[in-house]
Backbone atoms as SQL, in Angstrom:
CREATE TABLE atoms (id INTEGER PRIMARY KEY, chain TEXT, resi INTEGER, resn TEXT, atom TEXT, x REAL, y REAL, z REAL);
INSERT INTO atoms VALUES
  (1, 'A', 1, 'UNK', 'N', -7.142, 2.739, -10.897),
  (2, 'A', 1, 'UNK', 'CA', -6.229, 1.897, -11.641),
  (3, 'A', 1, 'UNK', 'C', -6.545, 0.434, -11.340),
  (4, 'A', 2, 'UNK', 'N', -6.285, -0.267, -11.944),
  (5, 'A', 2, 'UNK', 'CA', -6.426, -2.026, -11.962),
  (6, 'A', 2, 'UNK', 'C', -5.681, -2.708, -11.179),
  (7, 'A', 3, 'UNK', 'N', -5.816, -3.773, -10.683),
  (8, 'A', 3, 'UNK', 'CA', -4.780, -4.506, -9.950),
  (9, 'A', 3, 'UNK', 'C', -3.303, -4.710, -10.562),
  (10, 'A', 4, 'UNK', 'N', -2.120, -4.882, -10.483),
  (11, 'A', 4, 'UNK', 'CA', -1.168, -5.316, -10.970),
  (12, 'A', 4, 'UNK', 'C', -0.792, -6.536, -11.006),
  (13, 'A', 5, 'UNK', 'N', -0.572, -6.999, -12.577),
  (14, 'A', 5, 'UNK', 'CA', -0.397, -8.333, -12.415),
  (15, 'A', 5, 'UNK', 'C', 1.017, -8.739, -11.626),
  (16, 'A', 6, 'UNK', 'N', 1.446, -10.015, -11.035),
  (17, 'A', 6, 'UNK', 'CA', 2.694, -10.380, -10.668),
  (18, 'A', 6, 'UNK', 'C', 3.845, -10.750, -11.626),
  (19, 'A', 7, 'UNK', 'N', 3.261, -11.109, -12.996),
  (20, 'A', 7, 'UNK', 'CA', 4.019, -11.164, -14.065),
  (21, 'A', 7, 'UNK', 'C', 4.981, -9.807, -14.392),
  (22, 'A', 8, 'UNK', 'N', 3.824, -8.928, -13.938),
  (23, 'A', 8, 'UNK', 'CA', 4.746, -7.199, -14.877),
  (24, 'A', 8, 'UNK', 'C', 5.818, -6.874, -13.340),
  (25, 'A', 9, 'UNK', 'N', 5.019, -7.211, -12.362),
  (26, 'A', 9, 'UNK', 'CA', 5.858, -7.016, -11.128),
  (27, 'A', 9, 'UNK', 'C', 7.012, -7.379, -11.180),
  (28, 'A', 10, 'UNK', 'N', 7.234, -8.822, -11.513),
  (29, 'A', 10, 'UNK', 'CA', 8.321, -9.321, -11.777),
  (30, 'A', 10, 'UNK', 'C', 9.614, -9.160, -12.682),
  (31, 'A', 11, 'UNK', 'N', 8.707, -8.307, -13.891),
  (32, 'A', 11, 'UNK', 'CA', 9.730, -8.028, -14.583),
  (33, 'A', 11, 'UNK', 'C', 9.992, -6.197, -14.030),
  (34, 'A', 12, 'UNK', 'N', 9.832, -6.165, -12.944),
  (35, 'A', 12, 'UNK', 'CA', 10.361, -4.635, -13.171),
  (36, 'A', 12, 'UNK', 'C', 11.749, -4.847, -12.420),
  (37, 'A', 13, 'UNK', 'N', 12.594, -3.717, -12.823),
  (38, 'A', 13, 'UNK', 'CA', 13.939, -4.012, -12.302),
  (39, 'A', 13, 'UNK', 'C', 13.486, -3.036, -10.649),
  (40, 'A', 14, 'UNK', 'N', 14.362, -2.970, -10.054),
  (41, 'A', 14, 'UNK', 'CA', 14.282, -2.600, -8.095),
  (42, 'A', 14, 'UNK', 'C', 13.952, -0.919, -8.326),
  (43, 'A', 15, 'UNK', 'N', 14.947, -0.284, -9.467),
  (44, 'A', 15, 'UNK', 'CA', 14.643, 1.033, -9.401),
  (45, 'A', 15, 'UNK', 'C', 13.594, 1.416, -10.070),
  (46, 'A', 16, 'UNK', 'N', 13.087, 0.530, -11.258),
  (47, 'A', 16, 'UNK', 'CA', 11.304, 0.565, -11.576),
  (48, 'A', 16, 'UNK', 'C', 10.475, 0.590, -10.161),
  (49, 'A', 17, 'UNK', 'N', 10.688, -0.276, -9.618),
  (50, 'A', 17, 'UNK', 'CA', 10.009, -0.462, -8.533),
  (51, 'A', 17, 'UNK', 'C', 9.622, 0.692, -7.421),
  (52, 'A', 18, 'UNK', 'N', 11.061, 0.954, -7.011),
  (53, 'A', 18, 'UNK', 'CA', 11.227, 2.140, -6.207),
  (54, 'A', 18, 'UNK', 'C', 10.116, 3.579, -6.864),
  (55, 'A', 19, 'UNK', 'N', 10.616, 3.459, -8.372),
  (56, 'A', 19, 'UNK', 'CA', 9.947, 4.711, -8.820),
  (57, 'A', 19, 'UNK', 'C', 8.551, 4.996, -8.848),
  (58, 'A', 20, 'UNK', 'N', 7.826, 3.627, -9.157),
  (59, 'A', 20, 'UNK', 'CA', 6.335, 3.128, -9.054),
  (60, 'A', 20, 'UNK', 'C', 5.766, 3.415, -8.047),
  (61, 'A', 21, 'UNK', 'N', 6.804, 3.277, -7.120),
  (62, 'A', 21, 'UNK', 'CA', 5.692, 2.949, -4.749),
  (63, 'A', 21, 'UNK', 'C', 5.909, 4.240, -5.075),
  (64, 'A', 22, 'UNK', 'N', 6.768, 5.517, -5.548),
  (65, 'A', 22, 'UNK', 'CA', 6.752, 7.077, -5.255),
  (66, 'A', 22, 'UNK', 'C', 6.186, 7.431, -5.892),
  (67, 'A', 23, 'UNK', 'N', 5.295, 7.270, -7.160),
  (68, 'A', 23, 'UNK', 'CA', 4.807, 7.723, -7.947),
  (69, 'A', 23, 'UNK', 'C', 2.866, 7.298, -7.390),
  (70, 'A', 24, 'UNK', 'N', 2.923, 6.299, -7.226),
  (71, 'A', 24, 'UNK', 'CA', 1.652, 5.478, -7.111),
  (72, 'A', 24, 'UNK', 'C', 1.380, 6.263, -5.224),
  (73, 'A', 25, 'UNK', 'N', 2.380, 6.365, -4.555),
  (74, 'A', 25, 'UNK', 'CA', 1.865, 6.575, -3.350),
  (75, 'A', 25, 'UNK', 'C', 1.431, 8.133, -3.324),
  (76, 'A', 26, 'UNK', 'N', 1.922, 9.267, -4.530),
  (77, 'A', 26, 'UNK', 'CA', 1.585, 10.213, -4.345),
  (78, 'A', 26, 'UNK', 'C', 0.170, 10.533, -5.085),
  (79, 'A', 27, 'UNK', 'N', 0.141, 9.437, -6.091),
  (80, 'A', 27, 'UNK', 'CA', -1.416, 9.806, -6.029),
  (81, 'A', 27, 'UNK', 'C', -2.151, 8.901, -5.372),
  (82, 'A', 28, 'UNK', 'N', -1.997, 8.317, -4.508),
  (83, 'A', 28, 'UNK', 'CA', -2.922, 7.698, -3.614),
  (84, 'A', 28, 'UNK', 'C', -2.944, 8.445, -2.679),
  (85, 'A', 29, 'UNK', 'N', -2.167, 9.296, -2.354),
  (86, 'A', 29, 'UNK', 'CA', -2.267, 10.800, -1.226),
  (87, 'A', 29, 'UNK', 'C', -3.303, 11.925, -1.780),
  (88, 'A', 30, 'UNK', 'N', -2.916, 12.007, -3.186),
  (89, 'A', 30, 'UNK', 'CA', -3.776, 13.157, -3.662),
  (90, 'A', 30, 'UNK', 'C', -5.269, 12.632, -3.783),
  (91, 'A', 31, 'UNK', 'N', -5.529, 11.693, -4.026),
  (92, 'A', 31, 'UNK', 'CA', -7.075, 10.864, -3.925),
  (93, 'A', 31, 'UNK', 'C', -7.624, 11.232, -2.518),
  (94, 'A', 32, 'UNK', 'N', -6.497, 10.339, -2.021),
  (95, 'A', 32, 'UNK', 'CA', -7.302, 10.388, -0.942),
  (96, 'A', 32, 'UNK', 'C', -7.771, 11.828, -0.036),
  (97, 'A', 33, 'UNK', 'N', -6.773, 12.855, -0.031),
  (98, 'A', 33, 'UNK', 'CA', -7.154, 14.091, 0.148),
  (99, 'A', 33, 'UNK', 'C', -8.249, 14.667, -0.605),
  (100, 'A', 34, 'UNK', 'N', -8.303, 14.478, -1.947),
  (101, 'A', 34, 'UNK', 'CA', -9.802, 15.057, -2.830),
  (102, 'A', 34, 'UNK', 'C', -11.035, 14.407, -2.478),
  (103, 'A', 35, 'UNK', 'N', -10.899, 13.050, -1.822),
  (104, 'A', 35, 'UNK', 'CA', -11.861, 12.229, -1.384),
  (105, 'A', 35, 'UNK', 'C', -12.569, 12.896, -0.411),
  (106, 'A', 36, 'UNK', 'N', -11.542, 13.808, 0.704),
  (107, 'A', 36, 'UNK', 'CA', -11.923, 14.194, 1.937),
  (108, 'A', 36, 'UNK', 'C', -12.701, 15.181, 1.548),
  (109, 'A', 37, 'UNK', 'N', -12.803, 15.982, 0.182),
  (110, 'A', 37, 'UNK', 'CA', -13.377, 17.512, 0.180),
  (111, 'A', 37, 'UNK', 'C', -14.174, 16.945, -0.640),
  (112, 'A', 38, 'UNK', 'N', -14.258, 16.199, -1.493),
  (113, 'A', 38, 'UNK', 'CA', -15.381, 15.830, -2.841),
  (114, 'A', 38, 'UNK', 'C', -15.231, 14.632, -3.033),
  (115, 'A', 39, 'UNK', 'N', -16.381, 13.763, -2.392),
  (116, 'A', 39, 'UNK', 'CA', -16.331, 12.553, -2.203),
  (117, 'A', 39, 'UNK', 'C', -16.586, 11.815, -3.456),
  (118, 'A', 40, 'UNK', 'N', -15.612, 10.705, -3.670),
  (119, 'A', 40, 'UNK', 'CA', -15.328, 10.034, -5.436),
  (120, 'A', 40, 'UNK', 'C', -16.296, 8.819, -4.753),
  (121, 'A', 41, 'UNK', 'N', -16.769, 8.474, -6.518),
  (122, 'A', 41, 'UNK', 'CA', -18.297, 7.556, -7.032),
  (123, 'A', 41, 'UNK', 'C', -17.635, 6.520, -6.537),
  (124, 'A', 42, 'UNK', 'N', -16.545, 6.029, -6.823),
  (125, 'A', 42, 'UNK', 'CA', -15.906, 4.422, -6.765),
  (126, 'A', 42, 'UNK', 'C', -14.600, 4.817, -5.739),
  (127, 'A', 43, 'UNK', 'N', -14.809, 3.859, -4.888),
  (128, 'A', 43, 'UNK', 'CA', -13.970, 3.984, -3.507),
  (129, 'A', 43, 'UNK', 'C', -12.831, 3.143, -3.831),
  (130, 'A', 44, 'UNK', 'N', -13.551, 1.666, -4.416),
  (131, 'A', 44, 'UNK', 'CA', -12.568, 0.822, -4.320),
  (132, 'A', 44, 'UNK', 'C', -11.074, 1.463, -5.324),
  (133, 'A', 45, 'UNK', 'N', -11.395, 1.816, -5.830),
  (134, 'A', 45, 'UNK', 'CA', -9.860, 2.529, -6.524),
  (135, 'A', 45, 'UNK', 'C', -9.173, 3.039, -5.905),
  (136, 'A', 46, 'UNK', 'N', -9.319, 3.492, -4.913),
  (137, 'A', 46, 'UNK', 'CA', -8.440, 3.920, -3.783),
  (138, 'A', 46, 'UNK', 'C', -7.913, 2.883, -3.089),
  (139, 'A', 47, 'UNK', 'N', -8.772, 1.526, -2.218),
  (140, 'A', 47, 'UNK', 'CA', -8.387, 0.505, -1.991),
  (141, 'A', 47, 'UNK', 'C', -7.353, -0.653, -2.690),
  (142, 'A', 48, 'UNK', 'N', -7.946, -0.134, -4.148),
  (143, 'A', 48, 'UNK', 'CA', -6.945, -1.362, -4.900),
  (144, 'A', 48, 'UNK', 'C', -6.025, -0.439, -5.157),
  (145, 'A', 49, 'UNK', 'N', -5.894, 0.738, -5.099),
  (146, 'A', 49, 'UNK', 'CA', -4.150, 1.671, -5.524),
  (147, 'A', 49, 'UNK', 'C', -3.401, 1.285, -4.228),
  (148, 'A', 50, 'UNK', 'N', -3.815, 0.960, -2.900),
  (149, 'A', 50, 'UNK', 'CA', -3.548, 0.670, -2.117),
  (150, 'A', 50, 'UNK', 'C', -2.809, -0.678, -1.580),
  (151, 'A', 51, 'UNK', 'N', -3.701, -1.518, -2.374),
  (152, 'A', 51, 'UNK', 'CA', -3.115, -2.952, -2.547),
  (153, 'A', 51, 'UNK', 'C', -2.013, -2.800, -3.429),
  (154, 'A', 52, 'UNK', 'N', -2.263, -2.009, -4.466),
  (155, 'A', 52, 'UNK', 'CA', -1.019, -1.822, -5.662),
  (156, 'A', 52, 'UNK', 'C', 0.309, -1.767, -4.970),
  (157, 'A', 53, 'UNK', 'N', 0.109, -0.368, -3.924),
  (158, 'A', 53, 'UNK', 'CA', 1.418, -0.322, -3.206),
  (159, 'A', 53, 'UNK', 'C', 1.940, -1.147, -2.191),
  (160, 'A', 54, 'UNK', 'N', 1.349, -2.056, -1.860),
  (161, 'A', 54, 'UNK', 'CA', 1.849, -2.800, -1.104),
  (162, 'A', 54, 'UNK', 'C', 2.171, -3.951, -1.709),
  (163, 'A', 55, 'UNK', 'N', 1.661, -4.704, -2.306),
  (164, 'A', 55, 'UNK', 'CA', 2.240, -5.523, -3.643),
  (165, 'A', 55, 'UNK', 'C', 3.438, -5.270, -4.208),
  (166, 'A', 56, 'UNK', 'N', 3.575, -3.731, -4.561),
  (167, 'A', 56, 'UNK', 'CA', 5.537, -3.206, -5.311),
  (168, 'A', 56, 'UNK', 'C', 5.823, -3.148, -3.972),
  (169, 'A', 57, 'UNK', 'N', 5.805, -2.877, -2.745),
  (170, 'A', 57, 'UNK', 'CA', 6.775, -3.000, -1.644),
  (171, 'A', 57, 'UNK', 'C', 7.125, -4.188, -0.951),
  (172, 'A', 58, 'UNK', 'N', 6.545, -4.936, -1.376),
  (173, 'A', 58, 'UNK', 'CA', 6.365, -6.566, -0.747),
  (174, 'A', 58, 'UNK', 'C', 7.173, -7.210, -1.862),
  (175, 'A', 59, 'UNK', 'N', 7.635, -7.046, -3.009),
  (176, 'A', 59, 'UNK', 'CA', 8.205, -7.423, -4.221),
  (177, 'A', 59, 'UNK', 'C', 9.521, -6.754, -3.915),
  (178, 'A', 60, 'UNK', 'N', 9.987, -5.665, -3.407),
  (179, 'A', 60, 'UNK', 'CA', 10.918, -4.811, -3.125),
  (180, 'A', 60, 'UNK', 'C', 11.678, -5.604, -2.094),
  (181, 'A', 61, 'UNK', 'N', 11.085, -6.061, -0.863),
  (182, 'A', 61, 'UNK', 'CA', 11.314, -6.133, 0.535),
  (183, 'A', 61, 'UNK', 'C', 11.974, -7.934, 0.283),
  (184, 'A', 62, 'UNK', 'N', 11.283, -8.552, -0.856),
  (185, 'A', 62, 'UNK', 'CA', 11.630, -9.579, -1.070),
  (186, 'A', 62, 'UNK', 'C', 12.683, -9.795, -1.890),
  (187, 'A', 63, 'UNK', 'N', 13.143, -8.821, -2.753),
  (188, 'A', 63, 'UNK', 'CA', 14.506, -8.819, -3.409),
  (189, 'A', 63, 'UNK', 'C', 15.608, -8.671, -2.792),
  (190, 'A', 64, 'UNK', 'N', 15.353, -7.476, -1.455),
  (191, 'A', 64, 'UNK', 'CA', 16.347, -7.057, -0.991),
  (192, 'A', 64, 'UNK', 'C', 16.548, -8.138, 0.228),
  (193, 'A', 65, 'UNK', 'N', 15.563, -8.643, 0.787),
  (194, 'A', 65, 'UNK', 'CA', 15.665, -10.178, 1.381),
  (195, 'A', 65, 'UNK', 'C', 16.960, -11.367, 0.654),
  (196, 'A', 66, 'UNK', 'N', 16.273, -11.404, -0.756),
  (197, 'A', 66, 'UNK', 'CA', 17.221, -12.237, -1.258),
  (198, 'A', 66, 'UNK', 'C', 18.541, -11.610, -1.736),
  (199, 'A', 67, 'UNK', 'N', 18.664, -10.757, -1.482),
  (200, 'A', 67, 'UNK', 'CA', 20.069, -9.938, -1.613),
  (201, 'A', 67, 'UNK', 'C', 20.765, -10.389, -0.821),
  (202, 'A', 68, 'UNK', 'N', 20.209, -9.915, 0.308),
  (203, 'A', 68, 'UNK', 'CA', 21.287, -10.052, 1.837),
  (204, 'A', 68, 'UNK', 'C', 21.602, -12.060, 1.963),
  (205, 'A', 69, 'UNK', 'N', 20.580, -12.663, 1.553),
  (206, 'A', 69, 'UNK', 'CA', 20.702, -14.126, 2.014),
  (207, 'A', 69, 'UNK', 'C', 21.845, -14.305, 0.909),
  (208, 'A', 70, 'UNK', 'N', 22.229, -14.187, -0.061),
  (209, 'A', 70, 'UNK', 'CA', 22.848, -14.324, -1.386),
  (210, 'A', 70, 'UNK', 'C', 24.231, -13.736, -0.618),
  (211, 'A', 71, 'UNK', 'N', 24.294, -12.644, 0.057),
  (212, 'A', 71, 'UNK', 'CA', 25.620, -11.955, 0.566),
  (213, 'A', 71, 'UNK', 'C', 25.958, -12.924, 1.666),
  (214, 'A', 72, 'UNK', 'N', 25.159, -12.690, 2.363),
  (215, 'A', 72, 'UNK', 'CA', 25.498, -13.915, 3.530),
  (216, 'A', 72, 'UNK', 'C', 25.761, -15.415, 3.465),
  (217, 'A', 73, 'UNK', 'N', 25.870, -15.947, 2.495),
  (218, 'A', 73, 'UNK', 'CA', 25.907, -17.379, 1.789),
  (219, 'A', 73, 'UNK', 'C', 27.479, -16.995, 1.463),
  (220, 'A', 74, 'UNK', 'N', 27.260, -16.394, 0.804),
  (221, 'A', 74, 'UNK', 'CA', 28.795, -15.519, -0.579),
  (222, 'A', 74, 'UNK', 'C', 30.027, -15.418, 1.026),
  (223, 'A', 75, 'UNK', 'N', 29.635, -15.482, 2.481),
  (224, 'A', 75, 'UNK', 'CA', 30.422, -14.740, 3.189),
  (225, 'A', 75, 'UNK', 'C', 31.013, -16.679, 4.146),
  (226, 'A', 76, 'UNK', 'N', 29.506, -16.675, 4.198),
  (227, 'A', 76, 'UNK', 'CA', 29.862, -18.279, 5.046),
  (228, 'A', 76, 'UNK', 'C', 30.414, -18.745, 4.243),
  (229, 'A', 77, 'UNK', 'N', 30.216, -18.787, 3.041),
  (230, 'A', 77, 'UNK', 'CA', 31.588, -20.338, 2.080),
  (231, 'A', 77, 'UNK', 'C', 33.031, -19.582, 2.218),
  (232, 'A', 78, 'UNK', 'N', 32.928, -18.332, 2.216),
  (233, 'A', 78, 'UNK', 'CA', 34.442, -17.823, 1.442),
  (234, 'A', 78, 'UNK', 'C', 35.073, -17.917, 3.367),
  (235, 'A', 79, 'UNK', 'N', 33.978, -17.912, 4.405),
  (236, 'A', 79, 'UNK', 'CA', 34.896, -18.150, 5.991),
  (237, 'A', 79, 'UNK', 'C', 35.350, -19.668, 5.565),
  (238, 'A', 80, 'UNK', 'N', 34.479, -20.802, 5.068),
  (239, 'A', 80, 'UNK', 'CA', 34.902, -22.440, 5.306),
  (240, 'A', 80, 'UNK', 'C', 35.896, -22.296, 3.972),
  (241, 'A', 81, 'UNK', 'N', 36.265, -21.673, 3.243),
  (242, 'A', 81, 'UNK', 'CA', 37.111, -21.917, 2.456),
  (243, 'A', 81, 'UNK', 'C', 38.602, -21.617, 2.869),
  (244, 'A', 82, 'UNK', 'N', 38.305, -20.375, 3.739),
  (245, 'A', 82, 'UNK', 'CA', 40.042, -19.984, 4.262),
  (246, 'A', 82, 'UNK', 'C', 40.136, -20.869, 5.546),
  (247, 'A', 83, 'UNK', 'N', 39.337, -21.558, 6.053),
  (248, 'A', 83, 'UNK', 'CA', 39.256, -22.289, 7.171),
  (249, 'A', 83, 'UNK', 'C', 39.099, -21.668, 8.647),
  (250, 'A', 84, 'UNK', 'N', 38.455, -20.531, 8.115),
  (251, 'A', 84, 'UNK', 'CA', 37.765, -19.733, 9.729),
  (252, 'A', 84, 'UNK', 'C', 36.396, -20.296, 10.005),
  (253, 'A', 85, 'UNK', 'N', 35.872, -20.439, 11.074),
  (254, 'A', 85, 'UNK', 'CA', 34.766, -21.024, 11.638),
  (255, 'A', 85, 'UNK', 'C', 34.633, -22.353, 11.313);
């Protein structure tokens, strides 16, 4: 498979995402197991399915990053608003 652009990355919603790293990581399991018994012409496809998945998990890890900072913001104003801390 091809690299993924960051454009399509971007537009996928979290549970696209989720579904992609489970889908993409199980055939990067099954490759790589057929690799072990019948060795494939082009390697790097394995390498770049590889990059693939770490690219949707690094896109994942960064949403849910900005989740929590977004909650935690949402928590410090609403303490200085009732006048705790």
């Amino acid at each position: 498979m091809a690299r993924i652009k960051k454009e399509d990355i971007a537009e996928m919603s979290i549970e696209e995402l989720k579904g992609d790293i489970v889908v993409r990581q199980k055939l990067y399991t099954d490759k790589k197991f057929f690799h072990s018994v019948t060795p494939v012409e082009d390697t790097n496809e394995m390498k770049d399915e590889r990059k693939n998945i770490a690219r949707l998990k690094t896109e994942l890890k960064n949403r849910n990053v900005e989740d929590v900072m977004k909650d935690n913001f949402k928590k410090i104003k609403t303490k200085k608003e009732d006048g705790v801390g």
